[in-house]
C-alpha positions as a Markdown table, in Angstrom:
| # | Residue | x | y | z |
|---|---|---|---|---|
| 1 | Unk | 137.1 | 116.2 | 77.1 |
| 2 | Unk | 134.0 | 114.9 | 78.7 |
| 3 | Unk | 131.2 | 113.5 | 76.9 |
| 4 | Unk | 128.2 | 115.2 | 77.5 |
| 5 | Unk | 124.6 | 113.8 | 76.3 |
| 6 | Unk | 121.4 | 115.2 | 78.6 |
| 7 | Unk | 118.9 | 113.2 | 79.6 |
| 8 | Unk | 116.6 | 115.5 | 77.6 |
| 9 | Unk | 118.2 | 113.4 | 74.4 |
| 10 | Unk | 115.8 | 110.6 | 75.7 |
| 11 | Unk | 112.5 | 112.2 | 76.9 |
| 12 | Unk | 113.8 | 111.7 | 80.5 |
| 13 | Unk | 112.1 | 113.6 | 84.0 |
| 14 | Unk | 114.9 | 115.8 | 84.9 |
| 15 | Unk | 115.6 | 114.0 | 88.5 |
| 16 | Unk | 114.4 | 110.7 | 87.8 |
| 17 | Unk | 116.7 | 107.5 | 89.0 |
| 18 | Unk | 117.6 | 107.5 | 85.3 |
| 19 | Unk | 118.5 | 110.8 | 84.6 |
| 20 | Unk | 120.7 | 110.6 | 87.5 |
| 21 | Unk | 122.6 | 107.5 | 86.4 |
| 22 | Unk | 123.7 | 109.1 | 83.5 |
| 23 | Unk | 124.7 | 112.2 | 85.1 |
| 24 | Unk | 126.8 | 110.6 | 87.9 |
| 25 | Unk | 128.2 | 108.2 | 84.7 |
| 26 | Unk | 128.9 | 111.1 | 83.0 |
| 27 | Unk | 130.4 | 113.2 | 85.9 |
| 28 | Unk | 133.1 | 110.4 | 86.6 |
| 29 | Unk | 134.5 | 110.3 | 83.6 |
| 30 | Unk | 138.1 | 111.8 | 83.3 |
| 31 | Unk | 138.7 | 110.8 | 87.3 |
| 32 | Unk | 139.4 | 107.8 | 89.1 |
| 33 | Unk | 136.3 | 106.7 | 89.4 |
| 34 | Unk | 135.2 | 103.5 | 88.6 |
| 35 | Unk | 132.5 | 100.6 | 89.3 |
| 36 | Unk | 133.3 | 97.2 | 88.6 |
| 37 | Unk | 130.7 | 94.3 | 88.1 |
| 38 | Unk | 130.8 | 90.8 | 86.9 |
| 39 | Unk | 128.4 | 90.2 | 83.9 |
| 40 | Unk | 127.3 | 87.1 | 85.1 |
| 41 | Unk | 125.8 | 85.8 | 82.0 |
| 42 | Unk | 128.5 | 82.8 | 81.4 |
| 43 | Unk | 129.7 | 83.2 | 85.0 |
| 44 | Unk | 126.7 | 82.2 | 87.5 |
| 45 | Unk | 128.7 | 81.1 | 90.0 |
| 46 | Unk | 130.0 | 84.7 | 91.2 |
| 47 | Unk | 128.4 | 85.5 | 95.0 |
| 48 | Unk | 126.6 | 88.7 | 94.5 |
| 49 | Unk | 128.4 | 90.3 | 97.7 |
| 50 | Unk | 131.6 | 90.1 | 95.2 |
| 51 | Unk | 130.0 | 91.7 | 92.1 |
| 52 | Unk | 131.4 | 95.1 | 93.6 |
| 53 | Unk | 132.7 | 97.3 | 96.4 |
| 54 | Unk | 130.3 | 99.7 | 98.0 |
| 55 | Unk | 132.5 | 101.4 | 99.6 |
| 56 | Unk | 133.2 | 105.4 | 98.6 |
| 57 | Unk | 136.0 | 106.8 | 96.7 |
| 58 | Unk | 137.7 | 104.9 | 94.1 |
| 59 | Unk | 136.3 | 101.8 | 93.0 |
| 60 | Unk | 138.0 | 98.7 | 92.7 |
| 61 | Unk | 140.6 | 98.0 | 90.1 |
| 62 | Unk | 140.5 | 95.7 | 87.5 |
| 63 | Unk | 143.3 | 93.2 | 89.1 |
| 64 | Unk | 141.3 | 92.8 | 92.7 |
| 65 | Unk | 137.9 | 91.6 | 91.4 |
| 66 | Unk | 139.6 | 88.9 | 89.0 |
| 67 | Unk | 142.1 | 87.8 | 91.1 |
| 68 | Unk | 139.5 | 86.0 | 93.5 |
| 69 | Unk | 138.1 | 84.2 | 90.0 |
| 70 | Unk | 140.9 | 82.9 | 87.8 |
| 71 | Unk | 140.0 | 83.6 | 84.0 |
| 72 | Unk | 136.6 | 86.1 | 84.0 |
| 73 | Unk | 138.5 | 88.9 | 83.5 |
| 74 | Unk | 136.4 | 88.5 | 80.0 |
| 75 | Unk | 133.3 | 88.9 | 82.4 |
| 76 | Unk | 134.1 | 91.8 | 84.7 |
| 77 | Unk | 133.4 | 95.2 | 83.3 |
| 78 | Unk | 133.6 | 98.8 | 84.3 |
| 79 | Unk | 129.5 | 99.5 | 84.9 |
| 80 | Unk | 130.7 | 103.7 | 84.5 |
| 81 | Unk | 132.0 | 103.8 | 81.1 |
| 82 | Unk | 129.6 | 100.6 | 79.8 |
| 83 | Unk | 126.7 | 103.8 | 80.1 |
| 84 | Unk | 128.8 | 106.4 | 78.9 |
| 85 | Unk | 129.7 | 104.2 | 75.7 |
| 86 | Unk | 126.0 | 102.9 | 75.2 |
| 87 | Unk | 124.9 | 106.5 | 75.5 |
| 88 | Unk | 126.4 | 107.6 | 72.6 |
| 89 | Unk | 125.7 | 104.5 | 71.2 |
| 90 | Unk | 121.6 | 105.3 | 72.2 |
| 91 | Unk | 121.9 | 108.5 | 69.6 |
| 92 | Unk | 122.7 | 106.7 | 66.7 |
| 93 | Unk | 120.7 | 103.2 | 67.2 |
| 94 | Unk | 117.6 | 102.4 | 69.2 |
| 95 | Unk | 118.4 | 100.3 | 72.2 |
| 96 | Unk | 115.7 | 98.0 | 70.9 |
| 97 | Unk | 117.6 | 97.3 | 67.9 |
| 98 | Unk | 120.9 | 96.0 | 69.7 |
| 99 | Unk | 121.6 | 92.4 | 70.8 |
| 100 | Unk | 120.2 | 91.3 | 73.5 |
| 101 | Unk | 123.5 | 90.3 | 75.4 |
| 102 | Unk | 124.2 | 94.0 | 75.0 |
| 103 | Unk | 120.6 | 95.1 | 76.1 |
| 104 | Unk | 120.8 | 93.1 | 79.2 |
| 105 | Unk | 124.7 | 93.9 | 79.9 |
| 106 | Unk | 123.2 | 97.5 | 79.6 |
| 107 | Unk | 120.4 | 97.3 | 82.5 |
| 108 | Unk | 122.7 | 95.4 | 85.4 |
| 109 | Unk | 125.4 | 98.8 | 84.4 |
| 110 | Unk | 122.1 | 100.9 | 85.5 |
| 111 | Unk | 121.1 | 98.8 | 88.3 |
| 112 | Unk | 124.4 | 98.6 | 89.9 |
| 113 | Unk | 125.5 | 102.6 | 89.0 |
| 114 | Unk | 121.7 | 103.0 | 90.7 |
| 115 | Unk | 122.0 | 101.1 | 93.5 |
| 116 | Unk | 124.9 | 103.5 | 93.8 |
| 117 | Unk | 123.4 | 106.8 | 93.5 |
| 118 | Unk | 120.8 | 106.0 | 96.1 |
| 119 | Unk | 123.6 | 104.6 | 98.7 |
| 120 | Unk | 124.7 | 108.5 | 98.4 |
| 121 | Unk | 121.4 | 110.1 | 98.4 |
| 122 | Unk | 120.1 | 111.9 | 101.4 |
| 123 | Unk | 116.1 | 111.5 | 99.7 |
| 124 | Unk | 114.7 | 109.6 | 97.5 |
| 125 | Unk | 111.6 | 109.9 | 95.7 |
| 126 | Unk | 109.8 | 106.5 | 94.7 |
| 127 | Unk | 106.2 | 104.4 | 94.8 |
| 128 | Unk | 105.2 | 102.2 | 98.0 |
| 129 | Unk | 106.6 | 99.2 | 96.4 |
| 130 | Unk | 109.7 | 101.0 | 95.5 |
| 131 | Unk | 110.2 | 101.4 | 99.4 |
| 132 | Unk | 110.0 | 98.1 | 99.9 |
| 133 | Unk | 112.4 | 96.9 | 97.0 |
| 134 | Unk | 115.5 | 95.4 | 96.9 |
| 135 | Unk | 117.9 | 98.3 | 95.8 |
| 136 | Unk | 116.5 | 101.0 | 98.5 |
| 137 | Unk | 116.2 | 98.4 | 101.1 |
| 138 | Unk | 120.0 | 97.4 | 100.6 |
| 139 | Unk | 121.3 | 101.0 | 99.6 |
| 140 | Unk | 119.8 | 103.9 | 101.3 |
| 141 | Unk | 120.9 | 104.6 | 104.3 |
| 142 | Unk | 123.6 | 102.3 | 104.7 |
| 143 | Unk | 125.7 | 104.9 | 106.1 |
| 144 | Unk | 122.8 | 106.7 | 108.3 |
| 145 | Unk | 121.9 | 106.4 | 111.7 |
| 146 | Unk | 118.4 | 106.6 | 111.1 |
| 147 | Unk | 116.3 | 107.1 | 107.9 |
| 148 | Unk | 112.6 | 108.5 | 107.9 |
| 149 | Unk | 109.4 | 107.3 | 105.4 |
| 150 | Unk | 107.5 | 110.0 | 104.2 |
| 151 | Unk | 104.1 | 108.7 | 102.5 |
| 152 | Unk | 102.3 | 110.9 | 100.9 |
| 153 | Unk | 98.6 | 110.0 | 99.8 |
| 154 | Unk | 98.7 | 107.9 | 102.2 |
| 155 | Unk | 94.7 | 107.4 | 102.9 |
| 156 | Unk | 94.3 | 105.9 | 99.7 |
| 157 | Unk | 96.7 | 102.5 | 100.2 |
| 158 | Unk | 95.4 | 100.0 | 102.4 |
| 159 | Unk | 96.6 | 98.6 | 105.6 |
| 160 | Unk | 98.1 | 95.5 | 103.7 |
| 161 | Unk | 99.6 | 97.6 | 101.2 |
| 162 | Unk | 101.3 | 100.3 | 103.9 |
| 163 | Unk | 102.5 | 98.1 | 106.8 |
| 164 | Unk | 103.5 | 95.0 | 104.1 |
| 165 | Unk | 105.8 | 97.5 | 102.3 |
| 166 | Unk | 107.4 | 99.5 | 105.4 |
| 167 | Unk | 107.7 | 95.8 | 107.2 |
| 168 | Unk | 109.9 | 94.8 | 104.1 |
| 169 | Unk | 112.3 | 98.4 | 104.2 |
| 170 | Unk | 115.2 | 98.7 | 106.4 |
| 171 | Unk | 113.8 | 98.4 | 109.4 |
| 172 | Unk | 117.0 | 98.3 | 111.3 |
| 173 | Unk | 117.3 | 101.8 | 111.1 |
| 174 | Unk | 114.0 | 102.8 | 110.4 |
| 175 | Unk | 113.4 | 105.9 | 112.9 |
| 176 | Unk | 109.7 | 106.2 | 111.8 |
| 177 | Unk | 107.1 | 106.6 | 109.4 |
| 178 | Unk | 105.2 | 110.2 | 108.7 |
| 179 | Unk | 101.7 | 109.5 | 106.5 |
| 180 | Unk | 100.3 | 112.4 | 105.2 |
| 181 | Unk | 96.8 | 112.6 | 103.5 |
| 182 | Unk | 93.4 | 113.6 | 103.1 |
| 183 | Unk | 90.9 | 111.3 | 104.5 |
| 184 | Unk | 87.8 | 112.9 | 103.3 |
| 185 | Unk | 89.0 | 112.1 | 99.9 |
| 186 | Unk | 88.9 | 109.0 | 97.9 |
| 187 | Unk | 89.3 | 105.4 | 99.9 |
| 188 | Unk | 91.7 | 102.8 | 98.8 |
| 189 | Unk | 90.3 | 101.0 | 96.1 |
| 190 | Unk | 89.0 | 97.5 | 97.2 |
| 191 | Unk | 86.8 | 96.2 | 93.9 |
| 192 | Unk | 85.2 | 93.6 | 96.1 |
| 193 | Unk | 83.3 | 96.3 | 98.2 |
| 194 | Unk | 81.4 | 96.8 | 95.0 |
| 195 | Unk | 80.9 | 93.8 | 93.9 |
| 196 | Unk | 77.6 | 92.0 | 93.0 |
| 197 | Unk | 77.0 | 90.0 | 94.6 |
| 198 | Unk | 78.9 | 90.9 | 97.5 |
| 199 | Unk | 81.2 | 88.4 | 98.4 |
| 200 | Unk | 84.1 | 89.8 | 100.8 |
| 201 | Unk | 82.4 | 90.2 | 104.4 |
| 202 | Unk | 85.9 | 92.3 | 105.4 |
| 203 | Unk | 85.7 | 94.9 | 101.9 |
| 204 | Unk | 85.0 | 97.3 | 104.5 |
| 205 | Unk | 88.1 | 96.6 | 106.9 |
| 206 | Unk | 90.3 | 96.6 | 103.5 |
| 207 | Unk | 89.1 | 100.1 | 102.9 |
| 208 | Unk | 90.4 | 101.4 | 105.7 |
| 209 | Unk | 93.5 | 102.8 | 105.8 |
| 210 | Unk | 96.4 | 102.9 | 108.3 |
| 211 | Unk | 95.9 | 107.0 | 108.1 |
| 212 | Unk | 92.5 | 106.2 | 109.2 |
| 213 | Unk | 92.8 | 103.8 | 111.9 |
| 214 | Unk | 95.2 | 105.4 | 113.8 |
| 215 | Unk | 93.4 | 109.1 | 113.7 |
| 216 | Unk | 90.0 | 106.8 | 114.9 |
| 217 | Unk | 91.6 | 105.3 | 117.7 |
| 218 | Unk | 92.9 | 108.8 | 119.0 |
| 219 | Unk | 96.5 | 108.6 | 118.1 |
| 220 | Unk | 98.0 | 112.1 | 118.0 |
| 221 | Unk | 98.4 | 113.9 | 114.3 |
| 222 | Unk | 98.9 | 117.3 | 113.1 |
| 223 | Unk | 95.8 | 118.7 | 111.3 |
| 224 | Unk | 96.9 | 121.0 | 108.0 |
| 225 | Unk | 94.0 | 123.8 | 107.1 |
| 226 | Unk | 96.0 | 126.3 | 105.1 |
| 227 | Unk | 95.3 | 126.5 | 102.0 |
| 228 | Unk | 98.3 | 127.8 | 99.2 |
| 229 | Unk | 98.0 | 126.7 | 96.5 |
| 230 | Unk | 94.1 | 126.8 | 94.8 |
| 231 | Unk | 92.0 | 129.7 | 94.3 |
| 232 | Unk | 89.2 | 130.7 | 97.1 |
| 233 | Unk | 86.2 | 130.2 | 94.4 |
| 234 | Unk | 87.4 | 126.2 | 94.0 |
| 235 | Unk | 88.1 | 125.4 | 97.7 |
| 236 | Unk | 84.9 | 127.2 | 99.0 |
| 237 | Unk | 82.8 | 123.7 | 97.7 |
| 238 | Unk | 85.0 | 121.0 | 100.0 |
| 239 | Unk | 85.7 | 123.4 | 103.1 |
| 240 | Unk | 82.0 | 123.3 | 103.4 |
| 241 | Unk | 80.8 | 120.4 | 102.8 |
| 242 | Unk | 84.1 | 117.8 | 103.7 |
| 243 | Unk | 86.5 | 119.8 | 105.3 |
| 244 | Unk | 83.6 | 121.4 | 108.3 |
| 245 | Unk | 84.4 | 125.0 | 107.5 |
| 246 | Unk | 88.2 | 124.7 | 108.9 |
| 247 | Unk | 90.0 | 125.7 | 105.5 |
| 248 | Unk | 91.6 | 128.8 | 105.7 |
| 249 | Unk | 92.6 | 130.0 | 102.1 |
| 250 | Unk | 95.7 | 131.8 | 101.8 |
| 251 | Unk | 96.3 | 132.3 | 98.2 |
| 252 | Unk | 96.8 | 135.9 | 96.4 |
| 253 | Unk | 95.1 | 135.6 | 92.9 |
């Protein structure tokens, strides 16, 4: 019988990263399924490329990974039922509370079962700098032609910030970056420009966003003006006075 415990037991967001590790963790139990690791607490010298296959299907099997390193089988352990066992083990004691061998043993399980959930997710939801981590950098995508950035908010991160972060993703098969935004709303925030005394001559150029730069130098974009979502009484204020009357309001109250 499967073990079920929601991610509801722990104040989780229904499709956060999290939530998701546990499910997939979860899910695989009772098939072949597994994910090895090496816990590389007492065994540093371990490559990282042979922690585990990312291959899909069955994981490896306990024999392959310790046959390359003589006497770690003590190290190696199966990342999918490590979560399964510590969630149960989460009901009845606070994760705070257990040793910290077992705390730490506990996050590489989630960052390896992570880094495998995103390998097999066609989206994924996350924070400038998460674009530009390690795990999505290395996982997502891997098995895509081409993969596409969506930004959203995008007039209120700075060049540095933006092209930094994209310049850091997987830019081998990066097929292109959509920013989406509002640039009549608030600017990135750059303290400096309000500093006093002023002491940043280029404040200014910081404020300015790579939504913003491209629009002023005439590089094509899609302009959005309908309106779904807010009532007419509360977009009536910015259509006149930001948005130059072009707001068309669409929503039924």
């Amino acid at each position: 019988m499967k073990r079920e415990i929601s991610g509801k037991k722990f104040n989780l967001p229904q499709y956060s990263l999290q939530a998701r590790i546990q499910e997939y963790a979860q899910g695989a139990e009772g098939t072949d399924e597994v994910l090895w690791s090496t816990w590389k607490g007492s065994n540093n010298d371990i490559p990282e490329s042979d922690l585990y296959s990312a291959d899909s299907g069955a994981r490896e099997k306990a024999a392959e990974p310790t046959a390359k390193y003589e006497g770690i089988q003590a190290s190696n352990f199966e990342t999918l039922g490590l979560i399964r066992d510590n969630l149960e083990r989460a009901v009845k004691e606070a994760r705070k509370t257990w040793p910290k061998d077992d705390q730490n043993q506990d996050r590489k399980a989630y960052r390896v079962v992570g880094g495998h959930v995103i390998g097999k997710s066609k989206a994924v939801a996350t924070t400038l700098s998460g674009l530009g981590g390690p795990t999505i950098k290395t996982e997502f995508g891997k098995n895509a032609n081409a993969i596409w950035a969506c930004i959203g908010e995008s007039t209120m991160s700075s060049e540095l910030d933006t092209w930094t972060v994209i310049r850091s993703a997987n830019v081998d098969i990066l097929g292109g970056v959509i920013l989406a935004g509002v640039h009549q709303q608030l600017k990135p925030p750059v303290f400096s420009a309000t500093a006093d005394p002023r002491t940043n001559e280029f404040a200014p150029q910081l404020q300015l966003s790579p939504f913003d730069r491209l629009v002023s130098n005439g590089f094509p974009y899609v302009k959005l003006t309908a309106n779904h979502r807010a009532h007419p009484d509360l977009t009536e204020f910015p259509n006149h006075h930001t948005h130059g009357k072009e707001m068309e309001t669409l929503h039924k109250a």
